[in-house]
C-alpha positions in Angstrom: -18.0 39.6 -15.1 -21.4 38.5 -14.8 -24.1 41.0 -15.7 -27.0 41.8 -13.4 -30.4 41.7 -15.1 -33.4 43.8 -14.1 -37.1 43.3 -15.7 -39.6 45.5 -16.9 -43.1 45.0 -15.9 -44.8 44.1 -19.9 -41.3 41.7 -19.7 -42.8 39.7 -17.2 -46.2 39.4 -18.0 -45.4 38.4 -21.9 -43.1 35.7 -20.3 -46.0 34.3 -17.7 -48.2 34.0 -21.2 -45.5 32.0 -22.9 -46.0 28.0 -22.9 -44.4 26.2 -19.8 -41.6 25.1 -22.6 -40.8 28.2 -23.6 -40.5 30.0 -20.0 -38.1 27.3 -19.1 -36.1 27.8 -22.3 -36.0 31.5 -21.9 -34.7 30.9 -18.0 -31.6 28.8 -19.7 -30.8 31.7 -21.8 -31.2 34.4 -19.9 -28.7 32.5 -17.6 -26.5 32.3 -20.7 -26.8 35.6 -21.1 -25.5 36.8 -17.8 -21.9 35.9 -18.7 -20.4 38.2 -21.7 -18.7 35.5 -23.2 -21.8 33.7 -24.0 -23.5 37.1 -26.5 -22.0 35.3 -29.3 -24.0 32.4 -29.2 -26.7 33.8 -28.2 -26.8 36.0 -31.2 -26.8 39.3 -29.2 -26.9 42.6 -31.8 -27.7 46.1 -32.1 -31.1 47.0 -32.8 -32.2 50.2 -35.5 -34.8 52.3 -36.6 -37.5 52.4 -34.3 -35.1 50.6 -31.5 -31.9 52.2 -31.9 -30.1 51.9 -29.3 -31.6 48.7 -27.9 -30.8 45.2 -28.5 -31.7 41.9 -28.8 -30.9 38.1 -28.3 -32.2 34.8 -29.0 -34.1 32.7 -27.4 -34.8 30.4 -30.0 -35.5 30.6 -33.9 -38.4 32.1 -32.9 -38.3 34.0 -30.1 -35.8 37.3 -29.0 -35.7 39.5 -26.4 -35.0 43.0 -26.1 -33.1 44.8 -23.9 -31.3 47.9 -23.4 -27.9 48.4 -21.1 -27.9 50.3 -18.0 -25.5 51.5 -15.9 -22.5 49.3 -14.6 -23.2 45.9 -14.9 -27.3 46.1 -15.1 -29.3 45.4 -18.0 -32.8 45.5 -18.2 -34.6 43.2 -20.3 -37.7 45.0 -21.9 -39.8 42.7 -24.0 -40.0 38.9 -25.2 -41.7 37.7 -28.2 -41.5 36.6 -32.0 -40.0 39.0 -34.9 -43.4 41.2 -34.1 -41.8 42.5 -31.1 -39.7 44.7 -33.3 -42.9 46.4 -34.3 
């Protein structure tokens, strides 16, 4: 089952300010993403504190993304950026 992703406006415009590189890698693994079977290696996890009950995945050492789950097979990818993000 592959998951249908939706993105929030900030999503987008932190990912048109990452480097070329970056926006390319992120593309890969949001692809990744899309199939369930993938969350493993993409170090997917549940989020607390502040940001319970959303969660995250890598993009690289670096770099995560959060997201939360919607309804069905939608999730909504909310914001991209380096351990700050979680701030």
């Amino acid at each position: 089952m592959e998951l249908d992703i939706a993105y929030a406006p900030i999503f987008i415009r932190q990912w048109k300010s990452l480097p070329t590189p970056l926006q390319d890698e992120t593309i890969e693994k949001i692809e990744l993403f899309k199939n369930q079977e993938n969350h493993k290696l993409l170090k997917v996890h549940k989020l607390s504190g502040q940001l319970s009950g959303f969660y995250s995945f890598s993009v690289n050492y670096k770099f995560r993304i959060i997201f939360e789950y919607g309804e069905g097979n939608t999730v909504f990818l909310l914001k991209i950026g380096s351990h700050e993000i979680y701030q």
